[in-house]
N, C-alpha and C positions, 0 to 999 in steps of 0.2 A: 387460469393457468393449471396442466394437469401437475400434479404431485409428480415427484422425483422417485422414479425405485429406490434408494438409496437417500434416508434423509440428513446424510452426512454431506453436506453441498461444499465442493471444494474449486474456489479459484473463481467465486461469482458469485452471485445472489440471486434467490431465487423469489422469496416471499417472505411474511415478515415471520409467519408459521417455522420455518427452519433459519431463523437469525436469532441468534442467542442475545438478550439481555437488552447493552448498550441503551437502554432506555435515558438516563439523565443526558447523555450523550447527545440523543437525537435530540431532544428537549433543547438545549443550548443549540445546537446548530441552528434548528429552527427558528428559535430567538431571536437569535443575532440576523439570519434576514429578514425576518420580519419585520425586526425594527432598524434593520438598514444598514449593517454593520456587516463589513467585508470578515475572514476570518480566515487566520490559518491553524491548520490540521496536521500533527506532525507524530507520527511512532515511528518506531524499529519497522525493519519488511517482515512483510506478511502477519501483520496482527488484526487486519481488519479495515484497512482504513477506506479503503474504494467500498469496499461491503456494505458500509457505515454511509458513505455518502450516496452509493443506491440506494439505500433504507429511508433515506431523509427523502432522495427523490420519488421513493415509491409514496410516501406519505405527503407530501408536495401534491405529487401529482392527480390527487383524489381531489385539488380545486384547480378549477380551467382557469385560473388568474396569472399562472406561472407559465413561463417556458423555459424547460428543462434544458440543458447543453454540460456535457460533461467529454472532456478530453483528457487523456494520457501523454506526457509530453516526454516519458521515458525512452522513446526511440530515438528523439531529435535530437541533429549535432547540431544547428545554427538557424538563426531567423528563418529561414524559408520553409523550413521544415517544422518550426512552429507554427507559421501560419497556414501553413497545407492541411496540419493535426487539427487545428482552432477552425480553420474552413468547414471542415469537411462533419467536427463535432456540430456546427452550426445549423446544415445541408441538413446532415440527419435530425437533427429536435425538429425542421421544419418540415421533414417527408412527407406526415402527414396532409400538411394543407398545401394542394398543387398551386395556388393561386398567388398564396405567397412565397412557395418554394419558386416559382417560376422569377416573380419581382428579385429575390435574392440570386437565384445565379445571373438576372442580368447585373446589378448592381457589383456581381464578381465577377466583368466580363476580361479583365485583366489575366485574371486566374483561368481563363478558360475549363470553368467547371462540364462536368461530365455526370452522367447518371446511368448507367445498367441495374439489373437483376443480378442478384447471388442465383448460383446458378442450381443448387442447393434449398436453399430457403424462399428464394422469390421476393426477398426483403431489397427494398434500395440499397444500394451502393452510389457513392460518390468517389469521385477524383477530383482533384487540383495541380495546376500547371503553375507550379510560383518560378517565371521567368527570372528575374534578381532580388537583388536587396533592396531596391526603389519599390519593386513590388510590393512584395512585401513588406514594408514600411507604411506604403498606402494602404495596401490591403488591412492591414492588423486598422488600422484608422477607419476605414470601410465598414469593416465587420463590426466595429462598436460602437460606432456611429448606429448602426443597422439594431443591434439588438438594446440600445439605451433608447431607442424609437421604436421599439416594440410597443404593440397595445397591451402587452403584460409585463410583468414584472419577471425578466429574466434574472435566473440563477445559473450562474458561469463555473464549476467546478473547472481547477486545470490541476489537474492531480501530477509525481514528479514535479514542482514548479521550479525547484531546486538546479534541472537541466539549463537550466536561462546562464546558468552561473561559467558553467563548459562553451559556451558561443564562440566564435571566435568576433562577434562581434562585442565588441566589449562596456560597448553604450546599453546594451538592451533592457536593464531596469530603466535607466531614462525614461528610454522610449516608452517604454509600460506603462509607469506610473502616471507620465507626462499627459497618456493617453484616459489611463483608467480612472485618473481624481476629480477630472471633467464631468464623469458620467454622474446620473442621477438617480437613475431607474435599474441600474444593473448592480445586481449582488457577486460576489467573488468569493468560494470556496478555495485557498490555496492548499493545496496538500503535499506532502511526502514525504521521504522516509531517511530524510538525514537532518537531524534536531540539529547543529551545529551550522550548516551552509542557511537554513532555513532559521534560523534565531539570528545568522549574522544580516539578512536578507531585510529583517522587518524588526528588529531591533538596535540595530548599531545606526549611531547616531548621522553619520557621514553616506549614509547609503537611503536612495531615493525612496525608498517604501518604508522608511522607519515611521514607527506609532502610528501606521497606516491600518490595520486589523488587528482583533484580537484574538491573544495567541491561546489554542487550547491541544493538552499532548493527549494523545489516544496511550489508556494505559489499558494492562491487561482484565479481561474477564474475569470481574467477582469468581472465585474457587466456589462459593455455594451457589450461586445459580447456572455455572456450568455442571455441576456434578447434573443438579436437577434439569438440566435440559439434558441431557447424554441419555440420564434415565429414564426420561418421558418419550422418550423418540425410540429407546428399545421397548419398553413397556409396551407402546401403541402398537407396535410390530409384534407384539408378542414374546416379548424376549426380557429375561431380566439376568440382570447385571447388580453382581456383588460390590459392596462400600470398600471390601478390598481390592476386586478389580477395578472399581473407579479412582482408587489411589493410586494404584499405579499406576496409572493413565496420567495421573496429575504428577508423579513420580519421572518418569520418563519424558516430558512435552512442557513441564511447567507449566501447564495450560496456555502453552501460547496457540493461538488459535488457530493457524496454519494445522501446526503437525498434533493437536487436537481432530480436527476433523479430519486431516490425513488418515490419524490411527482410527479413527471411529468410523471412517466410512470403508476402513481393509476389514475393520471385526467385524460389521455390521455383516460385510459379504460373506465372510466365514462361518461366523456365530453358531452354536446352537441354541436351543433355546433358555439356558444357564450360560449365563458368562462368571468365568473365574478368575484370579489374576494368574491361573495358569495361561489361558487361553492369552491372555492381555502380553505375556512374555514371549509366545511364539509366534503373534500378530509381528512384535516390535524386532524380533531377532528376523523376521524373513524381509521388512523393513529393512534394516540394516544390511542385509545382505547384496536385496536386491539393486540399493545407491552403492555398493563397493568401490565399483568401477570409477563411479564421478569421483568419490571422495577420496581414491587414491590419485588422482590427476593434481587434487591440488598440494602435492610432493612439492609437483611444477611450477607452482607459482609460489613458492614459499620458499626462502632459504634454512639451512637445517636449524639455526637457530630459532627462528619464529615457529615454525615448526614444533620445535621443542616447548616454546612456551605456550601455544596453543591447548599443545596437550595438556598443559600442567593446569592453564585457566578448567580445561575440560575436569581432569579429576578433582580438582577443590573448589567448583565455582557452589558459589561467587565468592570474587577475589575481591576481598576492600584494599587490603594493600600489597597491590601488585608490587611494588618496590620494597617491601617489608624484609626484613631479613629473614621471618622464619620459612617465608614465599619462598625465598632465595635459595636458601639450604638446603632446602625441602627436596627442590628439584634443579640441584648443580645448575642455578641460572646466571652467575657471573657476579656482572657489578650494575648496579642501580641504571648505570645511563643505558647499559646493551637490552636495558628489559625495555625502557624506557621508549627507546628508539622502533624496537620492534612492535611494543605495543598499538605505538603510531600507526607505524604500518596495516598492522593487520587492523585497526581501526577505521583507516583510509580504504581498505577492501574489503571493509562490511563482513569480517569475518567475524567478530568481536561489536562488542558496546558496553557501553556503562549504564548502568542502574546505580540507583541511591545506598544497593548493597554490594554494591560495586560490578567488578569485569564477567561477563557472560558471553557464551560463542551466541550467536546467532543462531545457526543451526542446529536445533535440539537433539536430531538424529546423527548429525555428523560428531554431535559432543559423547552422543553415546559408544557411536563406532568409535571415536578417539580412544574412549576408556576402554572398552574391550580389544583392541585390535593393535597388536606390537608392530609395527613398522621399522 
């Protein structure tokens, strides 16, 4: 695969050369299918997690014993659109072998599968036709019936798994689990990015998948092997970068890894052959500038309370005690329950999360707009 102009790779994976670290990581994921054990996978968004589990499959897939199948299920509102995602993730792990990709779409003949060219790439494309809910019920049956009778040992990522939860079908772990604890030969990746719907999913006792996998939280990037990756990848470019421009990099983004390689792959474009944490400050301010727009829209989905408290997590995060009175005071926030309430909220819109050292926005750039920008 050729190298990337730019070894800041944002929103995909490239090779294991521009993927930072996660090594015990992939170590355990590995593990656990090898030795047969389903597993779910859970951070905050955009810390790595899809990255993480193309990494395992790039490493997987250096032995022809495996068939790779990896789905996204963050689009789907309801069963059929699950299985059209799961279809069609299927279709594509099979492109390569026509002889079995042909035995598979007949076997989905319900689904009235389809195959063209991108018209672009010249890479397969698939469609599926999921006529109902009966379909679809059989189909999902179909399809893992199909790949637990693989001649290899499939590994099934279904990343968002957490989506199942919004259905309006309201059986659907049933029906999963009902399906999934039958198989023999197929491995289960569950992933996604709400620790709460995903711990009540596979740990609460009354719910069909409990102590069915084991659960492991994607946390952030070791601070000293990200500094030394940042720096080996300007280095090899020819470019060096100051200990204090790398703190502020880790100053401004936490090192979460999203807006990590965000900002790394805007200086990388800029750069000269010195990086300063000058440089690192007017990367992050034309950053700032250039989301204004998005991140004054969410005025619109906030009421001015929340709003308020947002901000306030922004200038003193982390907050361990949001309901603290000296929180309180600090920033005319009321009475215990209204922070309370809203916290909720903005937790339920992913705007916010908790950590062990408590409340943090999500968005690292939009925390920074928060603190410089009066509204």
């Amino acid at each position: 695969m050729k190298d990337p102009e730019n070894p800041f790779i944002i929103n995909t994976y490239h090779s294991p050369e521009y993927f930072c670290n996660r090594t015990n990581e992939t170590e355990r994921l590995i593990s656990a299918i090898k030795n047969g054990r389903n597993i779910t996978l859970f951070s905050i968004r955009r810390l790595g997690k899809t990255s993480l589990i193309q990494h395992v499959f790039h490493n997987l897939n250096q032995n022809s014993d495996y068939l790779l199948v990896y789905s996204d299920m963050l689009p789907t509102s309801n069963i059929s659109e699950f299985v059209s995602v799961l279809a069609k993730a299927v279709l594509q792990a099979e492109s390569s072998n026509q002889s079995t990709l042909k035995k598979l779409m007949a076997s989905l003949s319900k689904l009235r599968p389809t195959i063209s060219s991108d018209a672009l790439t010249g890479n397969p494309e698939f469609s599926v036709n999921v006529g109902n809910d009966s379909d679809a019920v059989s189909s999902i049956e179909i399809l893992l019936s199909y790949l637990d009778n693989h001649a290899k040992i499939v590994i099934c990522a279904i990343d968002e798994f957490q989506q199942i939860t919004n259905y309006p079908e309201k059986n659907m772990e049933a029906r999963l689990r009902t399906s999934i604890q039958l198989l023999k030969k197929t491995r289960f990746i569950f992933s996604g990015s709400s620790k709460t719907i995903l711990s009540e999913i596979f740990t609460h006792p009354k719910r069909p998948f409990f102590n069915s996998t084991e659960i492991m939280e994607l946390k952030g990037i070791d601070p000293i092997e990200y500094r030394a990756f940042i720096k080996k990848h300007f280095v090899n470019k020819k470019k060096q970068i100051s200990d204090e421009a790398l703190t502020q990099i880790q100053n401004v983004t936490e090192f979460h890894t999203f807006y990590v390689q965000y900002m790394c792959n805007k200086l990388y474009q800029k750069a000269k052959k010195t990086i300063e944490k000058e440089e690192i400050n007017n990367v992050y301010l034309q950053i700032l500038e250039e989301n204004q727009a998005v991140y004054s829209t969410y005025l619109q989905l906030l009421t001015p309370f929340q709003f308020k408290l947002l901000r306030a997590i922004a200038s003193d995060s982390p907050i361990l005690a949001i309901t603290g009175s000296s929180f309180l005071s600090k920033h005319s926030l009321g009475s215990p329950s209204s922070v309370n309430r809203a916290s909720t909220s903005l937790l339920s819109k992913e705007l916010i999360y908790i950590e062990a050292d408590g409340y943090r926005l999500q968005d690292k750039f939009f925390s920074g707009w928060l603190k410089r920008t009066k509204v």
